[in-house]
C-alpha positions as CSV (number, residue, x, y, z in Angstrom):
1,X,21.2,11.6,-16.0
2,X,20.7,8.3,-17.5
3,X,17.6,6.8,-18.1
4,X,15.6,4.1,-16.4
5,X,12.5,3.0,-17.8
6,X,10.2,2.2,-15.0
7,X,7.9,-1.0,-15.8
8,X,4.9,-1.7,-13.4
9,X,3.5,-5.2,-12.8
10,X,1.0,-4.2,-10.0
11,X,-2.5,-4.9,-12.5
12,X,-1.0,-8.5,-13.9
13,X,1.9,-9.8,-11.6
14,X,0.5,-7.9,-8.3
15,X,-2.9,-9.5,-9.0
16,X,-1.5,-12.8,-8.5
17,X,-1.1,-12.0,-4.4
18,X,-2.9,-13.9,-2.1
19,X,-5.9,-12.2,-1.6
20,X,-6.3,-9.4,-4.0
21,X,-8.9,-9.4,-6.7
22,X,-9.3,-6.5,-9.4
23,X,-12.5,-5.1,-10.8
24,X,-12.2,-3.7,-14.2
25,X,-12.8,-0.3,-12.2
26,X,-10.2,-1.1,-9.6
27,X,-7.6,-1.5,-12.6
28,X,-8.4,1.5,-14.6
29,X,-7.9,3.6,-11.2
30,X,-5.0,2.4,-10.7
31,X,-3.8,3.0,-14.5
32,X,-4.5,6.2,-14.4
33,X,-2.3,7.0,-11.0
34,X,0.5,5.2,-12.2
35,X,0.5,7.0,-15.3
36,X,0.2,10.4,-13.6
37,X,3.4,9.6,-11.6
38,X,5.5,9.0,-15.1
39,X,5.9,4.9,-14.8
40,X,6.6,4.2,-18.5
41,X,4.8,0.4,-19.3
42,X,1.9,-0.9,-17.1
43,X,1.5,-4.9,-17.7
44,X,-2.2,-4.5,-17.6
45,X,-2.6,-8.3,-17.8
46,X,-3.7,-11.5,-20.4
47,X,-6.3,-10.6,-22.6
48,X,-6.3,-14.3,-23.9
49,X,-6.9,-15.9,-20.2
50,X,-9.0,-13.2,-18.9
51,X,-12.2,-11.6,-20.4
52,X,-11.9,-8.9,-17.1
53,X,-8.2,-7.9,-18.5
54,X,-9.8,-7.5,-22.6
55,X,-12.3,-5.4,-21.0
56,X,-9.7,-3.3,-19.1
57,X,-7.3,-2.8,-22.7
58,X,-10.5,-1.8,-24.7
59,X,-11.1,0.9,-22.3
60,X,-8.0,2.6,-23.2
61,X,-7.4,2.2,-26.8
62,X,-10.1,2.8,-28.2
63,X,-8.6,6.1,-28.3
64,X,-11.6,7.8,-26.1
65,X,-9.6,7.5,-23.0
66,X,-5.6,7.6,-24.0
67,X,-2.7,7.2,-20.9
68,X,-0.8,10.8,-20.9
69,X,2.6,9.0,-20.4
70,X,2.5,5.6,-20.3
71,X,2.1,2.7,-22.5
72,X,0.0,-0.3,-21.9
73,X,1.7,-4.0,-22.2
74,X,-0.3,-7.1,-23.0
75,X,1.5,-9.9,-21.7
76,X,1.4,-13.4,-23.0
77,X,3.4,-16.7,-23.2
78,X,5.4,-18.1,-26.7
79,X,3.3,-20.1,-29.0
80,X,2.4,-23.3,-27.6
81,X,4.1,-26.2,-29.2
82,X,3.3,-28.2,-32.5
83,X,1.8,-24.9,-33.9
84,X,3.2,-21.7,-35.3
85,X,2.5,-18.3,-33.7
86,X,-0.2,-17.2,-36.0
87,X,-2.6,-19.9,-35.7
88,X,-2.0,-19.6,-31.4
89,X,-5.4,-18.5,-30.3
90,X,-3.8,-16.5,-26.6
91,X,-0.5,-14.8,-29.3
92,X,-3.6,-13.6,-31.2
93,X,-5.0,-12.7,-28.4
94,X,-2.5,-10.1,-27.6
95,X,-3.6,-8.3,-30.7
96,X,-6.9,-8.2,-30.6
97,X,-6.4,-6.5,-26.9
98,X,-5.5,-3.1,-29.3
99,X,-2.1,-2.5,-27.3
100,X,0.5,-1.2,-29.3
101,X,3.2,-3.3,-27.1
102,X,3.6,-6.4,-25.6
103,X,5.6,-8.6,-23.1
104,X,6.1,-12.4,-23.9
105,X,7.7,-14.4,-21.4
106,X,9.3,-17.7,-22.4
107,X,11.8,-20.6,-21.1
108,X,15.4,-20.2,-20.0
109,X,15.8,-23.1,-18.1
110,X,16.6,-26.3,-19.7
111,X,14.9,-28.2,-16.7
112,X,11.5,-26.2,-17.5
113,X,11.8,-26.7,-20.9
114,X,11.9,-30.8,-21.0
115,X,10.6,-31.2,-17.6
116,X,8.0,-28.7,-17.5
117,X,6.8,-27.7,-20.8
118,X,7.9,-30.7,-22.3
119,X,9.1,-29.9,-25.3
120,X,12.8,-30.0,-26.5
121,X,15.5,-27.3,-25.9
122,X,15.7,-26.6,-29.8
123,X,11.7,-26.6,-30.0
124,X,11.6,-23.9,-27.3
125,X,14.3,-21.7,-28.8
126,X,12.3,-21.5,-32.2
127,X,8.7,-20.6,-30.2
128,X,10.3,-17.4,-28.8
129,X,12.0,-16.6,-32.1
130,X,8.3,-17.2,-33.9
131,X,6.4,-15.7,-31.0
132,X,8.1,-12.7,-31.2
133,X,8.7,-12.4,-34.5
134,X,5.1,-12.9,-35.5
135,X,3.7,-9.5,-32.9
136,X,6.7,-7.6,-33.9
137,X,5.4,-7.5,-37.5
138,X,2.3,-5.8,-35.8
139,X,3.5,-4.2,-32.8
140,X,5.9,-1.5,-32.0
141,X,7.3,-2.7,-29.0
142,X,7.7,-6.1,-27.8
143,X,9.8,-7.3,-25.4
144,X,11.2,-10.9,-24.0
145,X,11.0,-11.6,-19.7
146,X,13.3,-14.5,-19.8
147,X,11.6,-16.9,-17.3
148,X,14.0,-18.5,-14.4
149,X,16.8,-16.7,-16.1
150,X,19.1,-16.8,-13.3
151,X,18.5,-20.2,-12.2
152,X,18.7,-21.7,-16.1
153,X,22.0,-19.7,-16.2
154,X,23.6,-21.2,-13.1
155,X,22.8,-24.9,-14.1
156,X,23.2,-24.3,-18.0
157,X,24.7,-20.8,-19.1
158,X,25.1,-21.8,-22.9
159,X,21.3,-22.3,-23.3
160,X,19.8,-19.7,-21.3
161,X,21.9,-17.5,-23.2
162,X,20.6,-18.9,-26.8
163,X,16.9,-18.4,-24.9
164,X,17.9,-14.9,-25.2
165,X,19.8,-15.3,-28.7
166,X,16.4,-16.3,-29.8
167,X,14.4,-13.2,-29.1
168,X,17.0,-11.1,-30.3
169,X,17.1,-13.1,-33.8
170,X,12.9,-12.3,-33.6
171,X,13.2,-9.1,-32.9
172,X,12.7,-8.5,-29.5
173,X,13.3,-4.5,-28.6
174,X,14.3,-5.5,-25.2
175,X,15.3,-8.4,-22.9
176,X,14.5,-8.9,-19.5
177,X,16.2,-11.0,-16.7
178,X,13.5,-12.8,-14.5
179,X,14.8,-14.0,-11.0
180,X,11.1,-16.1,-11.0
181,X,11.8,-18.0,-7.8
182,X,13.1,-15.3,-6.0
183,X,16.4,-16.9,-5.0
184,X,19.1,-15.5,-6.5
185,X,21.3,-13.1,-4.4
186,X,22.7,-9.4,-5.6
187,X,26.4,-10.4,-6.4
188,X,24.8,-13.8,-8.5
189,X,22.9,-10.8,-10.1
190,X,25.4,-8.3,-10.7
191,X,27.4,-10.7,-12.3
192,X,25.5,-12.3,-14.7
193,X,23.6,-9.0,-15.5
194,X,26.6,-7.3,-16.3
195,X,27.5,-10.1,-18.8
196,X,24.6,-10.6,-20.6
197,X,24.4,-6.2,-21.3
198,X,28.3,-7.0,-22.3
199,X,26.9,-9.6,-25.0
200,X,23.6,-8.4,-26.1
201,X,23.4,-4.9,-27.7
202,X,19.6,-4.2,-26.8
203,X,18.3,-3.1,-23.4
204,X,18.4,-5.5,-20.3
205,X,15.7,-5.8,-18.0
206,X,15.6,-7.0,-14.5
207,X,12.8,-8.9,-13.0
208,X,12.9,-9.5,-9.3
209,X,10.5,-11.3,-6.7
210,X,11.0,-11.0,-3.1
211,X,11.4,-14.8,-1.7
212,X,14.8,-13.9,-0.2
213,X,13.7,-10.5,1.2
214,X,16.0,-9.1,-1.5
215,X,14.1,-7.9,-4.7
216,X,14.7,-4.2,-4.4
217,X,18.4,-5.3,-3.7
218,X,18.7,-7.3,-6.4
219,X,16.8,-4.8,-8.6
220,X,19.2,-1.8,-7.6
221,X,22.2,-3.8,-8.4
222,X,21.1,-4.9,-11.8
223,X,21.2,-1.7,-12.8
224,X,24.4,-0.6,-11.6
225,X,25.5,-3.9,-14.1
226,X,24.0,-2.3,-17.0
227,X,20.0,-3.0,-16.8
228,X,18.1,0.0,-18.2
229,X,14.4,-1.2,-17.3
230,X,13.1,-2.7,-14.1
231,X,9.9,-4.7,-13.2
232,X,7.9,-4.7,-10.4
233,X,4.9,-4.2,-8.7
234,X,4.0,-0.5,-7.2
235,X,3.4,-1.2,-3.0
236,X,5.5,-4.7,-3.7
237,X,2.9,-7.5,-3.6
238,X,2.7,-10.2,-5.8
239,X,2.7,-14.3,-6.0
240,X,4.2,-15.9,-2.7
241,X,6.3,-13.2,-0.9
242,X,6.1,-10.7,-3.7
243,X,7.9,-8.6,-6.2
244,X,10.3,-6.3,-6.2
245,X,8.3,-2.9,-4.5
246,X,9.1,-0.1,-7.1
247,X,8.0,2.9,-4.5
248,X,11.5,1.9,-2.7
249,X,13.6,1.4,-6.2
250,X,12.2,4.4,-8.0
251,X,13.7,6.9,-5.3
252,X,16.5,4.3,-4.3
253,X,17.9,5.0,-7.9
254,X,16.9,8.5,-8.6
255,X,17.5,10.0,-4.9
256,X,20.4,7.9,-3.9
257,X,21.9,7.0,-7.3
258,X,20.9,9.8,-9.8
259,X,19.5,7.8,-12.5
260,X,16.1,9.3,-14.1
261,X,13.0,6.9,-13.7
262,X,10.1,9.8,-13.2
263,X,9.4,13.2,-14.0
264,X,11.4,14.9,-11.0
265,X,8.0,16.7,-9.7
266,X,6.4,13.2,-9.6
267,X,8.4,12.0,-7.0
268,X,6.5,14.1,-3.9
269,X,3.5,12.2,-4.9
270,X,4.9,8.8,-4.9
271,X,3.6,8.2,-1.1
272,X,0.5,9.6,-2.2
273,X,0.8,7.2,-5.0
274,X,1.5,4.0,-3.2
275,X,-1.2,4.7,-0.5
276,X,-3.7,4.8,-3.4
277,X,-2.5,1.6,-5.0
278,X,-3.3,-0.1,-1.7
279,X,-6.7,1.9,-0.7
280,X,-7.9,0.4,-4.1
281,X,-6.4,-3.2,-3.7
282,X,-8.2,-3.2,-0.4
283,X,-4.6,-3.5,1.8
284,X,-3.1,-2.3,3.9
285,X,0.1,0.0,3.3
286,X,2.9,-1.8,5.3
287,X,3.3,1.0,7.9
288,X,7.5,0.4,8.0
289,X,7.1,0.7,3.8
290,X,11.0,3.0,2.9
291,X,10.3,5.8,2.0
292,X,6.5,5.6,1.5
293,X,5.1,3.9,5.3
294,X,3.5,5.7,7.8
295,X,6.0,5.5,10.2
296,X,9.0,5.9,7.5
297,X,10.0,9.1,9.3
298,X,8.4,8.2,13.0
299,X,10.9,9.3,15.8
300,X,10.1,7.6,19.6
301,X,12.8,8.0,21.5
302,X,13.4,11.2,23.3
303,X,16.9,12.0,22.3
304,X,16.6,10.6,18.8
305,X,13.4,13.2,18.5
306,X,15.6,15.9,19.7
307,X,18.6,15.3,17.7
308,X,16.1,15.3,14.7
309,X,14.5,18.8,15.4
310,X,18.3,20.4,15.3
311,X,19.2,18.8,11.9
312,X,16.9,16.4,10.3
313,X,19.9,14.6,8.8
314,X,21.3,13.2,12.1
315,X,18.6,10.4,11.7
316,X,16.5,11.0,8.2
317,X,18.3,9.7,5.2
318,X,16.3,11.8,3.0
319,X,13.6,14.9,3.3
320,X,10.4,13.1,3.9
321,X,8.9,15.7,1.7
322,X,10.6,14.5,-1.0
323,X,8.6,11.7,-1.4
324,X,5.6,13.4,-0.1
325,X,6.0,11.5,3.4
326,X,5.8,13.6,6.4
327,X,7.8,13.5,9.7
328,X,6.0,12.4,12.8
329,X,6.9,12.2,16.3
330,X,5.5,9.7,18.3
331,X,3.0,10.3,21.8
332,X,4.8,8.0,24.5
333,X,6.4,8.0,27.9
334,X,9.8,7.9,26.2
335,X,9.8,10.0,23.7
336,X,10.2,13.4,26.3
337,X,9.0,16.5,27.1
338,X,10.6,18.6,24.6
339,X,8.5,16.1,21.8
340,X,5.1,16.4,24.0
341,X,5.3,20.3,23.7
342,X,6.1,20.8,20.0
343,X,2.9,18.9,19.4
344,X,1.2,20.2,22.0
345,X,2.1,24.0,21.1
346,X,0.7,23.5,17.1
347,X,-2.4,23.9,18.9
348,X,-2.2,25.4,22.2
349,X,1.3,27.8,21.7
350,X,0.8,29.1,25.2
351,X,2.1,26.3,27.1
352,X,5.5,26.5,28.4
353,X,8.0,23.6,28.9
354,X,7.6,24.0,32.6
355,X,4.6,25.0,33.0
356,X,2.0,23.0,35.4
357,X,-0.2,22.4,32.4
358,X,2.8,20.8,31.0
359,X,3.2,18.6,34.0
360,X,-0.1,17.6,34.4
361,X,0.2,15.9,30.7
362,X,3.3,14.8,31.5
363,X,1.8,12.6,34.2
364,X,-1.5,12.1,32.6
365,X,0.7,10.0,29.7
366,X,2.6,8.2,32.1
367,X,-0.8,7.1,34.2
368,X,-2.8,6.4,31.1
369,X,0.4,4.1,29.6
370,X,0.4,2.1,32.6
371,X,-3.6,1.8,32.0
372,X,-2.2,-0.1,28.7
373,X,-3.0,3.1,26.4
374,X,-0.6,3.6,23.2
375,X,-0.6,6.8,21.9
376,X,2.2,6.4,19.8
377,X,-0.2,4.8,17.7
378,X,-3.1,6.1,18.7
379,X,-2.3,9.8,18.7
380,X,-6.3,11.4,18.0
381,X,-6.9,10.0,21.4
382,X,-3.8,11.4,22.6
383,X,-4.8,14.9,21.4
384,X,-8.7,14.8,22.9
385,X,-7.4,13.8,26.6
386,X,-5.0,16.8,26.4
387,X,-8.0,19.1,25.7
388,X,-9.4,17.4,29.0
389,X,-6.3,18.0,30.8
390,X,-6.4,21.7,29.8
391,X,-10.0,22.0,30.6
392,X,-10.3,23.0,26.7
393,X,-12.7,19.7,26.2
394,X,-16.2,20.1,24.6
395,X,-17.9,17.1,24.9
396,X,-20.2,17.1,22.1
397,X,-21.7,14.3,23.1
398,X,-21.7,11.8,26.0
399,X,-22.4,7.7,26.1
400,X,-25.6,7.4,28.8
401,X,-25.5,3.9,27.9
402,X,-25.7,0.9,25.8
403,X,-27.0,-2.5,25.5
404,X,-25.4,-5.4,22.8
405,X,-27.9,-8.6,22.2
406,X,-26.1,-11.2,20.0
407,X,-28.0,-14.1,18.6
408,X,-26.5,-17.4,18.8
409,X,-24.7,-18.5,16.2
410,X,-25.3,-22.1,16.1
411,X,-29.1,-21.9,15.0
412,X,-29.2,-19.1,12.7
413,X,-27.6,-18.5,9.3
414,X,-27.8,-14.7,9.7
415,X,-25.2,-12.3,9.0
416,X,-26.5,-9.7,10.8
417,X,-26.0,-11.0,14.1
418,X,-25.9,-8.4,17.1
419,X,-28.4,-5.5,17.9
420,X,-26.8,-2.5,19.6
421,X,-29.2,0.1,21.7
422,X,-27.3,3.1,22.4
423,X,-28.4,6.1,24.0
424,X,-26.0,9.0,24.1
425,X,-26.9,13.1,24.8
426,X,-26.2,15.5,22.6
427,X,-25.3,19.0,24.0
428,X,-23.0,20.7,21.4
429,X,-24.8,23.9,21.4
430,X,-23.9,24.6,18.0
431,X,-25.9,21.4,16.6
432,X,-28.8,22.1,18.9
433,X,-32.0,24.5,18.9
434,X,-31.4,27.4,20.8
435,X,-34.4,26.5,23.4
436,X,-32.3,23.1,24.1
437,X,-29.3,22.3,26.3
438,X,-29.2,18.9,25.3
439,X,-31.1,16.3,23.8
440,X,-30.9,12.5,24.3
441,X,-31.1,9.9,21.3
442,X,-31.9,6.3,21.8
443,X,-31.4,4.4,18.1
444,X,-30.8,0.7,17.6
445,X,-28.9,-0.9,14.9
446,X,-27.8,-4.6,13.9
447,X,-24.3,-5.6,12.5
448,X,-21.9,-8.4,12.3
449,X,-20.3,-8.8,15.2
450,X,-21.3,-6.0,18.7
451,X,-18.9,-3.6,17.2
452,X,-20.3,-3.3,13.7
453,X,-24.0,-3.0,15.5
454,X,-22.2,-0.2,18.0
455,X,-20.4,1.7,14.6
456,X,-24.0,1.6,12.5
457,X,-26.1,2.9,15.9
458,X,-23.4,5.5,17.0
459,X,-23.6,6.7,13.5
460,X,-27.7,6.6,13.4
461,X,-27.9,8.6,16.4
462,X,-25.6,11.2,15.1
463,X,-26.7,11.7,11.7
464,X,-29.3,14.5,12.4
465,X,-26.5,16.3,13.6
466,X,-23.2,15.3,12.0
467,X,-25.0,13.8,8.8
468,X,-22.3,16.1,6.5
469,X,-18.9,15.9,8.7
470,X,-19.3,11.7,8.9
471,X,-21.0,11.0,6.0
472,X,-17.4,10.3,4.3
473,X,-16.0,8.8,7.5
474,X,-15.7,4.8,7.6
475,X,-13.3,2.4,9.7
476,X,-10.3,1.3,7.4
477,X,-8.5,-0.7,10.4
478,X,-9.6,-2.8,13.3
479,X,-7.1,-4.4,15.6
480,X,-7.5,-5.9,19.2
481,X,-4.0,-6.8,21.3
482,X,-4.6,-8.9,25.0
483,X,-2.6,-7.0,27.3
484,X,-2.5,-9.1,30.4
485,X,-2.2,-12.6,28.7
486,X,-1.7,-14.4,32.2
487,X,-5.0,-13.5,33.3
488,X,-6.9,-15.4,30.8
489,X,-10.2,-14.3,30.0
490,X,-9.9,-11.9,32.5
491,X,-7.4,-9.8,30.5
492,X,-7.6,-6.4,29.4
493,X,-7.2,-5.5,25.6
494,X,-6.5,-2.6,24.1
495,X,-8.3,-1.9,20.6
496,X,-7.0,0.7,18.0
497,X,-8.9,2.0,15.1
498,X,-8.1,3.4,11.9
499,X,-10.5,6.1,10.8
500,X,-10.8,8.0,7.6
501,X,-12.4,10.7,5.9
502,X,-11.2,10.1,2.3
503,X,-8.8,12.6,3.0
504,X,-7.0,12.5,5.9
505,X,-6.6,9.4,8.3
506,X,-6.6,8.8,12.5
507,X,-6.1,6.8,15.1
508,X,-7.9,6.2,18.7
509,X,-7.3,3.7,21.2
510,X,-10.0,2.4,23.9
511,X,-8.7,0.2,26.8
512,X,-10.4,-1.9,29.3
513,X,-11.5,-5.7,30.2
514,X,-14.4,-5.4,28.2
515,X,-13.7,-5.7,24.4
516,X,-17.2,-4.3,23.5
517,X,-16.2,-1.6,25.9
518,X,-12.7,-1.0,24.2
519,X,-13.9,-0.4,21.1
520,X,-16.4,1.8,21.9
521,X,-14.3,3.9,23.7
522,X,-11.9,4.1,20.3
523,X,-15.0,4.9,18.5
524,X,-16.6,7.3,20.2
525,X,-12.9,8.9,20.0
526,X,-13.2,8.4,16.2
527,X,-15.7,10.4,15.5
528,X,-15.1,13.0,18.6
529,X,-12.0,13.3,16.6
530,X,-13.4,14.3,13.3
531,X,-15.7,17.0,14.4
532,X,-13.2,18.8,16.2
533,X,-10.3,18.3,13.7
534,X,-13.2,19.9,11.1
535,X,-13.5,22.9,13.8
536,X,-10.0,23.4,14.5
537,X,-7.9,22.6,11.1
538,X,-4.8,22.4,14.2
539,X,-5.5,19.0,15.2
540,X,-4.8,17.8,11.7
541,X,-1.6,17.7,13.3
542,X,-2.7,14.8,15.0
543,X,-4.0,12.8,12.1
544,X,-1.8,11.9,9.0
């Protein structure tokens, strides 16, 4: 099985995304998962640009807190011009960060040489054979990403070729094929891949981003050419549209293809893996993610579901399992009444197909679905109306009522803008003295926004009851869709929320012309949720 070294961008290239920003902590977490799934370099970042990223490489070698597989890359740029490589303040940089390897990215492009850098195409050659020469002398490892290889090949072939000639003559252990502008399509790359692993004898590397929607693509076809590493980011983000998502391309080319990239008992925790990576960059995992998004394995339709449940492979490429992805069949009118009742019997195994319990959820989906309810995405609520269906509903607690006052924005600077009053009863006998049926609880709490205020005082009145089972338990998701758009402000919405306990993660849906109302309807189904699922470990089933 041949060999693919697996080289991760996320905590340098991923941290140019739009919107996410690393803390030291958030990039030492993130290390250490993507060195526990067997990726073999993590680019950690610049130590000369970035004080945060000298921080982060200290941590590790200072030998108290060593990676178990991988190896850390400081990545840098060739000597500047007019200077040699020694006397470069961010090349010496790279040493004083303590890795033992490096990545130096230099020109391939004439254009960006004269244009850009503004230096001459014989100038440039000699600062990548310096640059590299210089770290090699002090490094084990260092390698060369070729900058706008693809494009500097298609307008000038000979020099982008002599760009790579020149880390060779330095010393360069490997050289790597950046597609920087994303444009370059999988036969361009095939070809030219395959002639520059013909010419060179040292390992080629493939670089992809994503501007054409075809990094993974491009990435996978690289290697069938003859590249033996590939770059990218872990969950895919990265400057503009991204870069190539290496939670598709690592099973792409060791399920599909049989190359080896990690340790084959790593790869059921690459969706654990991937959901991590994006708890800790603070986004969200793009649901329809291959392989690794929440609906990956998500069957709807009725006969599709069926078809599934006789033989997996009639519409599953791969085990789910083997990725550590799970199947899931959707709540929905379509999706029929053979898929209600396999979920419905994980936790109540004495209803029949035809049974008039069976019927009346049957019809209770199809009424609350023309209400505007989606349970498809919203299954936690799905499962607590078919305990009131089967008269197997414990309240817990009950909204009596609840009043939002919102100050007005335009004459105060205050974040904490809206004060909820709730009063809800209690009368889950198991939380309550034994002399008590119930007991009612007014609180009050401010937030940003009514449904902040509504979360913090739902939460307030519950905690002298509940304070173990929600202390964990926060919102992760927040989304409101109009339903009846024609009727203007009149319209209906329909709010879902994404809940989680750390551990396992649900979603409830609230409907209704109020969007105050809405949402507390989906919270209230939040939390009901999470106390029974921590009763009855069933209705896990119904969270993910």
């Amino acid at each position: 099985m041949k060999k693919i070294t697996i080289f991760d961008s996320t905590l340098r290239d991923g941290a140019q995304a739009e919107g996410i920003s690393f803390s030291v902590t958030d990039k030492i977490k993130i290390a250490r998962e993507l060195d526990a799934i067997g990726v073999d370099y993590i680019e950690a970042g610049n130590p000369g640009s970035n004080p945060k990223d000298l921080e982060f490489f200290r941590h590790f070698t200072g030998g108290e807190n060593p990676l178990r597989h991988a190896k850390l890359i400081a990545f840098g740029s060739t000597r500047r011009k007019g200077i040699s490589a020694k006397d470069d303040a961010n090349v010496n940089a790279l040493l004083e960060s303590g890795a033992d390897a490096a990545c130096i990215f230099g020109k391939s492009w004439d254009f960006h040489v004269t244009d850009i850098l503004g230096a001459t195409l014989d100038e440039n050659l000699e600062m990548i054979r310096d640059t590299i020469a210089f770290l090699k002398t002090r490094m084990s490892e260092v390698m060369f990403d070729a900058e706008h290889f693809f494009d500097g090949y298609k307008k000038n072939p000979e020099y982008a070729l002599a760009s790579l000639a020149a880390a060779r003559d330095g010393g360069a252990d490997a050289l790597v094929l950046c597609d920087t502008n994303g444009g370059a399509f999988p036969g361009e790359i095939f070809d030219i891949v395959k002639e520059v692993a013909a010419k060179f004898d040292l390992p080629v590397g493939i670089h992809a981003h994503n501007d054409c929607e075809m990094a993974v693509a491009n990435s996978v076809i690289a290697v069938e050419a003859g590249a033996t590493q590939v770059q990218g980011t872990f969950t895919g983000f990265g400057e503009r549209c991204g870069n190539a998502n290496l939670s598709a391309i690592i099973p792409n080319l060791q399920l599909k293809k049989g190359y080896s990239c990690i340790l084959p008992e790593q790869m059921q925790n690459l969706t654990r893996a991937a959901r991590f990576v994006s708890e800790v960059a603070n986004t969200s995992l793009n649901r329809r993610a291959a392989y690794v998004g929440q609906t990956a394995f998500a069957h709807k339709g009725g006969m599709h579901i069926d078809a599934v449940a006789k033989n997996p492979q009639s519409f599953e490429h791969i085990d789910p399992q083997a990725v550590g992805n799970a199947r899931r069949t959707l709540m929905s009118e379509v999706a029929g009444r053979s898929t209600l009742l396999k979920k419905i019997q994980e936790v109540r195994p004495d209803i029949a197909r035809n049974s008039a319990e069976m019927s009346k959820i049957m019809d209770k989906l199809k009424e609350q679905e023309h209400k505007g309810y989606q349970f498809e995405g919203a299954e936690s609520s799905f499962a607590l109306k078919i305990r009131r269906v089967l008269d197997d509903y414990i309240p817990l607690f009950e909204l009596i009522k609840f009043k939002i006052i919102s100050e007005d924005m335009a004459s105060t600077s205050e974040t904490e803008n809206s004060t909820a009053l709730v009063k809800i009863r209690v009368d889950d006998e198991t939380v309550l003295p034994k002399s008590e049926k119930f007991i009612d609880v007014i609180t009050a709490e401010e937030g940003n926004g009514p449904v902040a205020a509504l979360d913090r005082a739902l939460r307030k009145a519950l905690e002298g009851f509940y304070h173990d089972q929600l202390a964990a338990v926060r919102l992760t998701d927040y989304k409101v869709r109009v339903l009846d758009s024609n009727d203007a402000t009149d319209s209906r919405v329909r709010v879902l929320i994404e809940s989680t306990d750390g551990v396992r993660k649900w979603s409830t849906v609230g409907v209704s012309a109020n969007v105050v109302e809405a949402s507390w309807e989906a919270l209230m189904d939040s939390i009901k949720f999470k106390l029974i699922m921590d009763r009855d470990e069933r209705y896990a089933v119904f969270a993910y």
